[in-house]
N, C-alpha and C positions, 0 to 999 in steps of 0.2 A: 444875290444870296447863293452860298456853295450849301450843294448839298453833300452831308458826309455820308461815304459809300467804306466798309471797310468789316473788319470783326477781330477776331485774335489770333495771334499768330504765338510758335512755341518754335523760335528757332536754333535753343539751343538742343535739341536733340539732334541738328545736321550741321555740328559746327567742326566737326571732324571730315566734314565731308561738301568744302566751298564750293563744288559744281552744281549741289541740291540747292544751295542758298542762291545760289544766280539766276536759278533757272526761275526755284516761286518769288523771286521779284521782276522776273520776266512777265511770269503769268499775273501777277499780283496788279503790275503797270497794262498789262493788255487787258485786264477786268477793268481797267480805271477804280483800282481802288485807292481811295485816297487818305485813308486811317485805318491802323491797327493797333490793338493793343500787346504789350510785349511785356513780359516779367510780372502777369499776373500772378503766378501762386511764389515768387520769386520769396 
């Protein structure tokens, strides 16, 4: 059984800017998160 580790995430406000988006899927994989959610108010 996997346990889901995760919450939401809003990455089009750093999409002008791909070093910020590297880096929180950096941290995002060194948390072991393994779900987020994306394009909720989308």
């Amino acid at each position: 059984m996997k346990i889901l580790h995760g919450g939401d995430y809003f990455p089009e406000q750093w999409l002008d800017q791909p070093e910020v988006l590297e880096e929180d899927f950096a941290l995002l994989k060194a948390a072991n998160i393994n779900t987020i959610t994306v394009g909720m108010f989308a």
